[in-house]
Every structure is written in structure tokens, then in C-alpha cells.
C-alpha positions in Angstrom: -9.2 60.2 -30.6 -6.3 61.8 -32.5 -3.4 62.0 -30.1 -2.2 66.2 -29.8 1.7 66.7 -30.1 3.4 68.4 -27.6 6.2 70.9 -27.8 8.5 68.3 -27.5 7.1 66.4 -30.2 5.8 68.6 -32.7 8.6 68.8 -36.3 11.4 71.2 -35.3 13.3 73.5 -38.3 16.0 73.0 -39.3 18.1 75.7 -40.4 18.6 74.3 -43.8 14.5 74.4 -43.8 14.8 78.8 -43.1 17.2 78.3 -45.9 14.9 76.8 -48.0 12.7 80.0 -47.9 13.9 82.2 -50.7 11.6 85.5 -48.8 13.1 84.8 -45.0 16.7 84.0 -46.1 16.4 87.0 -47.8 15.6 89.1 -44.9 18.3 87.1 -42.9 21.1 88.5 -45.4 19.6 91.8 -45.0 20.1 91.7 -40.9 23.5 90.5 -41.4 24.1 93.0 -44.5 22.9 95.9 -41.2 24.9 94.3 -38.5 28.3 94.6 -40.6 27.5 98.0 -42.0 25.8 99.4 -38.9 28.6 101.8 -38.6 28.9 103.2 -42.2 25.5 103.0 -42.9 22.4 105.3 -41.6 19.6 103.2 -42.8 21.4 99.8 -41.2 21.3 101.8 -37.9 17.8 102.7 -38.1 16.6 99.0 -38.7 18.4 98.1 -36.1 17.1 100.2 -34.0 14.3 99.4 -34.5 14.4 96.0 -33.4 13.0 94.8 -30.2 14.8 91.6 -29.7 17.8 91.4 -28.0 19.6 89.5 -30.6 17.6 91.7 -33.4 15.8 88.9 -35.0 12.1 91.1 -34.7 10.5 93.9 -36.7 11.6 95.1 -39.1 13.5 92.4 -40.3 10.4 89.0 -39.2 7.3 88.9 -38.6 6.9 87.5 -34.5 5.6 83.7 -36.1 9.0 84.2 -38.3 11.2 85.6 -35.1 9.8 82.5 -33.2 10.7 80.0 -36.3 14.2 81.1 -36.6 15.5 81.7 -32.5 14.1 77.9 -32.1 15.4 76.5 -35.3 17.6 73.6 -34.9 21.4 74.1 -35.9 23.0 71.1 -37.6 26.4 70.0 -36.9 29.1 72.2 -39.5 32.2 71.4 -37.3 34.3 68.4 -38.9 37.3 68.9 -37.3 39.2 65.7 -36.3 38.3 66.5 -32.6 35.0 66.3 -33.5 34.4 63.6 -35.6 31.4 62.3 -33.2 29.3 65.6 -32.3 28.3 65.7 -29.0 24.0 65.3 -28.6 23.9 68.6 -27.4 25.7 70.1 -30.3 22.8 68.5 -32.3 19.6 70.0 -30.5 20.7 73.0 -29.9 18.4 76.1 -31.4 20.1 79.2 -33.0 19.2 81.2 -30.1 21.1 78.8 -27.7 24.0 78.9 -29.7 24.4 82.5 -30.5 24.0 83.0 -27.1 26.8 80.3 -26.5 29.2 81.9 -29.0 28.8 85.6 -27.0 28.1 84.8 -24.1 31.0 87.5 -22.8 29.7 89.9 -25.2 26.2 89.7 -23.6 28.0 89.7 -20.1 29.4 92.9 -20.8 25.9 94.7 -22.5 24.3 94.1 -19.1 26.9 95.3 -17.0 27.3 98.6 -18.8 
């Protein structure tokens, strides 16, 4: 009997592997192309708009199976400062989603309260 992974053991992305994708990658420099430009351009706005997802990675940019792929990809360790010459394990396992909600967390504070 063929033993079934489970979440917790099925291959994770890296981010290096959404990189990799010449189509996705693509449509990740486009979001970040609308989030800069959302204020000078009317056609960034509208996409973003558009979105559904609260950190805009959704239609129009993904497809939901590409949405899911890239909030639970795994971000590798870019920080070789001298402070943190051994990562800490959580620094290694943690998804984008995780960490972009890490690095704005007060940003995301203050979009609820208003």
C-alpha cells in the first residue's frame, strides 16, 4: 500500500522554484510594477482593484492553484549580515505570506482599524 503524504510532508516551493517560472515571475513583476505605480497609473489601480486577496496575490494577476503556490512558498534565507551568520529555523520555514505579514504587520494593524 503506497503510503499518502501529508501536508506536512508533501515538497514545498521554494521561491527560487516561482522564479524558475518564466509565465508566473512574469506576472509577479507586473503586481509589483502596479503596487509602485498605483498612484500614477489608471490601469495599475484597476488591477488592483480588482484583486480579492488581501495582500493582492488573486485575479487578475494568479490563477487560485498559482495564489496558493506563491502565499505558501518557502522564503530562503537572503540576510548575511554578521548578526546573522546562523539563521534562526524559523527564518528558514517561513512562507511568503508569513513573512510579508511579518514585515507589515503595523501597516495591516492600521488597515483594520480604519
Amino acid at each position: 500500500m503506497a503510503k499518502q503524504s501529508s501536508p506536512s510532508t508533501r515538497s514545498l516551493t521554494a521561491l527560487s522554484e516561482i522564479q524558475s517560472n518564466p509565465d508566473i515571475w512574469y506576472r509577479v513583476q507586473v503586481l509589483l510594477h502596479d503596487l509602485s505605480n498605483v498612484g500614477n497609473d489608471i490601469h495599475s489601480e484597476k488591477r488592483l482593484s480588482a484583486t480579492t486577496n488581501e495582500l493582492y496575490i488573486s485575479k487578475p494577476y494568479f490563477t487560485e492553484a498559482e495564489a496558493t503556490q506563491i502565499l505558501s512558498a518557502l522564503v530562503e534565507p537572503t540576510d548575511r549580515s554578521e548578526e546573522s551568520i546562523i539563521p534562526s529555523p524559523s527564518i528558514l520555514t517561513a512562507t511568503i505570506q508569513d513573512t510579508i505579514h511579518q514585515s507589515l504587520v503595523n501597516f495591516f494593524d492600521k488597515r483594520k482599524a480604519s
